[in-house]
C-alpha positions in Angstrom: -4.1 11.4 -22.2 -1.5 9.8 -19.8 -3.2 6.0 -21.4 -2.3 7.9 -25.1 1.0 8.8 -24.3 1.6 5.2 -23.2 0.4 3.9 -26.7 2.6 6.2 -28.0 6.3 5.7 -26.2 5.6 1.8 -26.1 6.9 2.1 -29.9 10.1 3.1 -28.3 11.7 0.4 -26.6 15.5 1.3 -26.8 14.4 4.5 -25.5 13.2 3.5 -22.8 15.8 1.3 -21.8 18.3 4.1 -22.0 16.5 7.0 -20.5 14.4 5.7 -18.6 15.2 1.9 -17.3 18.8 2.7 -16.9 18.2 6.7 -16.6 15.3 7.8 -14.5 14.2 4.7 -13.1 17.7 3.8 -11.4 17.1 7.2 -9.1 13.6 6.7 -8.2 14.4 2.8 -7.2 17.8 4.4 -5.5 15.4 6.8 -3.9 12.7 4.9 -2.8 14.9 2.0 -1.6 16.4 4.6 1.0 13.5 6.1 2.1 11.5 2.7 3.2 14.2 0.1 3.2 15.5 0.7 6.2 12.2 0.2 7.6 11.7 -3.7 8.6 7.6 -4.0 7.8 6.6 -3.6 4.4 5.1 0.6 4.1 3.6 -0.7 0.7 1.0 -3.2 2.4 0.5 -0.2 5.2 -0.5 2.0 2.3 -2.7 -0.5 1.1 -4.6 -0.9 4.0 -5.2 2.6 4.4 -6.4 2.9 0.9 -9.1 0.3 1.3 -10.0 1.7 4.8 -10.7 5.0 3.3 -12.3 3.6 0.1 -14.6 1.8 2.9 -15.3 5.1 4.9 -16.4 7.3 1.6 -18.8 4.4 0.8 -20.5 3.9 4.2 -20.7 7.8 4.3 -22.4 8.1 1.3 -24.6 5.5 2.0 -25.4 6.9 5.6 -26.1 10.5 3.7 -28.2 8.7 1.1 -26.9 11.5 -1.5 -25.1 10.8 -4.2 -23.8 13.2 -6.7 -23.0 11.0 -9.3 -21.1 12.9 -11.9 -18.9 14.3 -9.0 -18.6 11.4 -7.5 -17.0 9.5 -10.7 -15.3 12.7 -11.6 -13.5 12.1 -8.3 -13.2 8.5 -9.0 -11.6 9.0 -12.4 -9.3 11.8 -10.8 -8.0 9.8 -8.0 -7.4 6.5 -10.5 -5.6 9.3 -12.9 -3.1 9.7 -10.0 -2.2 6.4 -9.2 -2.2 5.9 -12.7 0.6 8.3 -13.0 3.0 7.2 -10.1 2.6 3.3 -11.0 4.3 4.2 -14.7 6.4 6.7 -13.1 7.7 5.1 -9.7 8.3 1.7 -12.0 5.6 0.6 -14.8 7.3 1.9 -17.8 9.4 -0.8 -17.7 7.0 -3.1 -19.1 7.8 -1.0 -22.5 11.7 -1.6 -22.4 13.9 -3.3 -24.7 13.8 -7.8 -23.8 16.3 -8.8 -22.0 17.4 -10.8 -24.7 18.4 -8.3 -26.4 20.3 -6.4 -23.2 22.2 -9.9 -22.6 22.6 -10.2 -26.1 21.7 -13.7 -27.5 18.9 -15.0 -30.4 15.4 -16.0 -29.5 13.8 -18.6 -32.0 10.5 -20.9 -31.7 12.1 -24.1 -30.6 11.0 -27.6 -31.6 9.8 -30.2 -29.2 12.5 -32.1 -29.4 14.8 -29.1 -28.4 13.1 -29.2 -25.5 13.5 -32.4 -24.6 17.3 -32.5 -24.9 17.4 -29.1 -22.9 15.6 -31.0 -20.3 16.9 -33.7 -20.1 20.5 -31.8 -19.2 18.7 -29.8 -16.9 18.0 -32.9 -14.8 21.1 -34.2 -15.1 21.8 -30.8 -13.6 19.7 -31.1 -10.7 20.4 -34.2 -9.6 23.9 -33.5 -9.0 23.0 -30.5 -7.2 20.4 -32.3 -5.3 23.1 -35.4 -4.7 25.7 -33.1 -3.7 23.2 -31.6 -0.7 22.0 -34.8 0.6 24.1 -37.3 -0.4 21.2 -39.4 -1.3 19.1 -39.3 -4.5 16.1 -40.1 -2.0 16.4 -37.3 0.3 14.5 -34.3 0.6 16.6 -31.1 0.6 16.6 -29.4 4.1 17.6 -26.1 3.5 19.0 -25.4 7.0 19.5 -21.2 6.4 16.4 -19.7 7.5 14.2 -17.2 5.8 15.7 -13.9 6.8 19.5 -15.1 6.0 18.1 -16.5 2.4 17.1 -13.0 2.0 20.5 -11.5 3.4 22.6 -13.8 1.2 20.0 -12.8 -2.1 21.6 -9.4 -2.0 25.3 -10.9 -2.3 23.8 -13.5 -4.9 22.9 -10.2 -6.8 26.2 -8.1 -6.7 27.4 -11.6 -8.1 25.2 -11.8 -10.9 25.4 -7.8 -11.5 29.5 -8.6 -12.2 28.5 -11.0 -14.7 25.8 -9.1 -16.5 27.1 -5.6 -16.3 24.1 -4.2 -17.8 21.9 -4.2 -14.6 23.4 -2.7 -12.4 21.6 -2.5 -9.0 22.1 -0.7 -5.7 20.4 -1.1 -2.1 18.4 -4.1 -3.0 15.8 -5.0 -0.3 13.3 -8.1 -0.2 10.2 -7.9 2.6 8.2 -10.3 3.8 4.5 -9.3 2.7 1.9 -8.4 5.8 -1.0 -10.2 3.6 0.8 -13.6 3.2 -2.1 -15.6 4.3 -3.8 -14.1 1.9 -1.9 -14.0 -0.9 -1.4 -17.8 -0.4 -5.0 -17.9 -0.2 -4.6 -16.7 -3.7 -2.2 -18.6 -5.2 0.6 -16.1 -5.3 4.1 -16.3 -3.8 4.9 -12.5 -4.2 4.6 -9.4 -5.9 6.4 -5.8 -5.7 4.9 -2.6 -4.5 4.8 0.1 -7.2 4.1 2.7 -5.0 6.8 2.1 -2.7 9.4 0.1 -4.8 9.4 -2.8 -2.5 9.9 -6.3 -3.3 7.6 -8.7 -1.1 7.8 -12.4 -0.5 5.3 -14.4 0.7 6.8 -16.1 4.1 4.6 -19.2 3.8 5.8 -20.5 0.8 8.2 -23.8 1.2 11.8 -23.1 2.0 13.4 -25.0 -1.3 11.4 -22.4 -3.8 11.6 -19.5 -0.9 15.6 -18.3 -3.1 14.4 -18.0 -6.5 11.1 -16.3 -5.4 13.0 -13.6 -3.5 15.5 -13.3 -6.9 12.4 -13.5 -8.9 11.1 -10.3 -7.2 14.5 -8.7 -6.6 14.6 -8.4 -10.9 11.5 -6.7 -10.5 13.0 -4.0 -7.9 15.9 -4.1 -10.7 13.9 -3.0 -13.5 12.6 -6.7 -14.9 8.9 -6.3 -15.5 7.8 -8.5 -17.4 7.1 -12.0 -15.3 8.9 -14.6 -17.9 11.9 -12.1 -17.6 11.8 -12.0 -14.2 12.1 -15.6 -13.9 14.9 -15.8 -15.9 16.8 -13.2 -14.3 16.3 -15.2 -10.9 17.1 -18.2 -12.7 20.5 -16.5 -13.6 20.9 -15.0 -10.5 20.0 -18.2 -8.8 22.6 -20.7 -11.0 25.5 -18.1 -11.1 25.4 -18.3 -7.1 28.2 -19.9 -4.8 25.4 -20.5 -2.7 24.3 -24.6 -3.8 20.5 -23.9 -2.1 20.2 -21.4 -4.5 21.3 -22.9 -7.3 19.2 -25.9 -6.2 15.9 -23.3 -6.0 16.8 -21.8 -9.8 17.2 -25.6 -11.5 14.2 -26.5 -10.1 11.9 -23.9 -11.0 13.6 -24.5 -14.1 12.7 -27.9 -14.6 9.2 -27.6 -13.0 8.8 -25.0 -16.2 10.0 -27.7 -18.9 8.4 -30.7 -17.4 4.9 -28.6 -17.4 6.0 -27.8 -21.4 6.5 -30.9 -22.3 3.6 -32.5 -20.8 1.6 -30.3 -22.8 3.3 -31.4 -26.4 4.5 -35.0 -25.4 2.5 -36.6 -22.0 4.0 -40.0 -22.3 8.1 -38.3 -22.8 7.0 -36.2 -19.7 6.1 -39.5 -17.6 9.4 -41.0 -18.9 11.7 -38.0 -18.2 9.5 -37.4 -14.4 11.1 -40.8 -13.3 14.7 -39.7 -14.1 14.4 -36.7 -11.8 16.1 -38.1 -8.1 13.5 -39.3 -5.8 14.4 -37.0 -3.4 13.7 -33.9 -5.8 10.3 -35.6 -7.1 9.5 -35.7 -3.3 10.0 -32.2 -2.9 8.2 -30.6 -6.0 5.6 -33.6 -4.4 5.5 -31.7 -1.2 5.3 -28.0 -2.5 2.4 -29.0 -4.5 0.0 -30.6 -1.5 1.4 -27.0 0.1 -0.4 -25.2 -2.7 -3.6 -27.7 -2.6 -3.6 -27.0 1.0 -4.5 -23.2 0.3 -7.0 -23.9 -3.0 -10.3 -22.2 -2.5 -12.7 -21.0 -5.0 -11.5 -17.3 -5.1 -8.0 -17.9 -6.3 -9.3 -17.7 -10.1 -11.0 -14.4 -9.8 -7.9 -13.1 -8.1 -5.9 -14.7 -11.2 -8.0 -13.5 -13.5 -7.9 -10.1 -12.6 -3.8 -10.1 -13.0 -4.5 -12.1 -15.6 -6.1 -9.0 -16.8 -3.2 -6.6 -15.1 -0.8 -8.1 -17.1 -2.4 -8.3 -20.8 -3.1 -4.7 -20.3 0.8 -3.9 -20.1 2.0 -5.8 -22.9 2.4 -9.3 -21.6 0.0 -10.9 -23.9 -0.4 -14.0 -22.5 -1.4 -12.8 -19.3 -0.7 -15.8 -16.6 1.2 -17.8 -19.0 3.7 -15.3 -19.1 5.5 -16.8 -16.3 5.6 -19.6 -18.6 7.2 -18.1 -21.3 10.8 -18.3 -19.6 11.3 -21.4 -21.3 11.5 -20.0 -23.9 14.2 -17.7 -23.2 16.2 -20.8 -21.2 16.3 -22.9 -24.1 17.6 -20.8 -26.3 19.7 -18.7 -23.7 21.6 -22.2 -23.4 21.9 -22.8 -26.9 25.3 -20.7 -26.2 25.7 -20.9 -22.9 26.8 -24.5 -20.9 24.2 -25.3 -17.9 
């Protein structure tokens, strides 16, 4: 029934957006957000971890019994999924059936051409470079972000009262960011963060590389905002990012920016993306260099099962292209800056 109804209100988009995105949901994130953001370890990993502890215990006590009432046994199953089920849409997973942000910010989306691309790219790097110039003072330098992890995350929430005077129409209150309890792990499986549906908490992965660590923690701060979808997301941390005073952030939004492109391009023109790689400052080719061998480090041959299965997550809530959804902000940048001056 609850999987029906959802069929059903995804024809509503505006709807959502008003009663729920900006209705509903802005009480439950203001709620939860007071209840466990005070608290300095993420609640949502605690939960976790009892969840699979007593999943473990009720199949070692079956087993141990050797009795198995199957019907009641998935009837119990299906009742306890049913529940979760229920607070995931309601604590924050009908937002993957709002309106696109597109729409909310209120500009056109249309295919591009390659060639779009390219001249979008090309004055992203531009971009870049004078940001990266500007920290170093030496197009072969590295950027040494010298703000540690827990002040990135401090300034993130005045980055986000920046962007929410900007772009009225999400607004925001008691943002928190966390660092997850399972970051080995979810580096292990190739993910820099994620947010906690149950608890409304946005988690960061603290192994990640300083220079990418501001737009991850944006990227899931537009999830604790309302920003489902992953592309959106991304784009919303890109704006968040870019808008900042702060130059390391604006540094960590242009470059996952122009990772995004580059990876486009490559795709629909390999021998433009080797020309336009070698325009990028040394220093910056250097550092996307260097988060890359950290990523390598981590490879293992259970990261694609773990991808698959949000591969999975994500197709079944409307983001059709699954993983390449995060890919999908390009999209929305070229076209966003069809109006707009980098």
């Amino acid at each position: 029934m609850q999987w029906a109804f959802l069929q059903i209100i995804a024809q509503f988009p505006t709807e959502i957006e008003k009663y729920y995105s900006n209705g509903l949901y802005r009480y439950i994130s203001k709620f939860l957000n007071m209840l466990f953001g005070w608290i300095p370890f993420s609640v949502g990993d605690i939960l976790y971890a009892f969840l699979f502890i007593f999943i473990l215990l009720n199949i070692f006590t079956a087993i141990k019994n050797k009795k198995i009432d199957l019907i009641n046994t998935l009837f119990k199953i299906g009742g306890f999924i049913s529940v979760l089920f229920f607070v995931f849409h309601l604590n924050w997973g009908l937002n993957y059936f709002r309106q696109p942000i597109y729409k909310t910010i209120n500009f056109e989306i249309k295919k591009y051409s390659t060639n779009e691309l390219i001249d979008f790219t090309e004055k992203l790097i531009v971009k870049i470079n004078q940001v990266q110039l500007s920290i170093t003072k030496n197009d072969t330098l590295i950027v040494n972000n010298g703000l540690s992890k827990p002040e990135i995350q401090e300034i993130s929430y005045n980055v986000y009262d920046q962007f929410q005077e900007k772009y009225t129409q999400f607004p925001h209150k008691n943002l928190k960011v966390k660092h997850s309890l399972y970051s080995l792990p979810l580096t292990y499986m190739g993910f820099a963060g994620y947010l906690n549906p149950l608890t409304n908490e946005a988690q960061v992965n603290y192994l990640i590389p300083k220079n990418t660590y501001p737009m991850i923690v944006c990227h899931e701060l537009a999830h604790q905002v309302g920003i489902a979808s992953e592309s959106e997301a991304n784009f919303m941390g890109y704006l968040a990012t870019t808008n900042s005073d702060n130059v390391y952030f604006n540094y960590s939004g242009y470059l996952m920016a122009v990772r995004f492109c580059l990876f486009e391009i490559s795709q629909k023109d390999p021998a433009k993306f080797e020309a336009l790689k070698i325009e990028l400052n040394k220093g910056i080719l250097k550092d996307i260099r260097q988060s890359e061998e950290f990523w390598e480090s981590y490879q293992n041959w259970s990261e694609k099962y773990f991808k698959t299965f949000y591969d999975s997550f994500l197709k079944a809530n409307k983001q059709k292209d699954g993983m390449k959804s995060y890919n999908k902000v390009v999209v929305l940048l070229v076209n966003y800056h069809k109006t707009n001056e980098l």
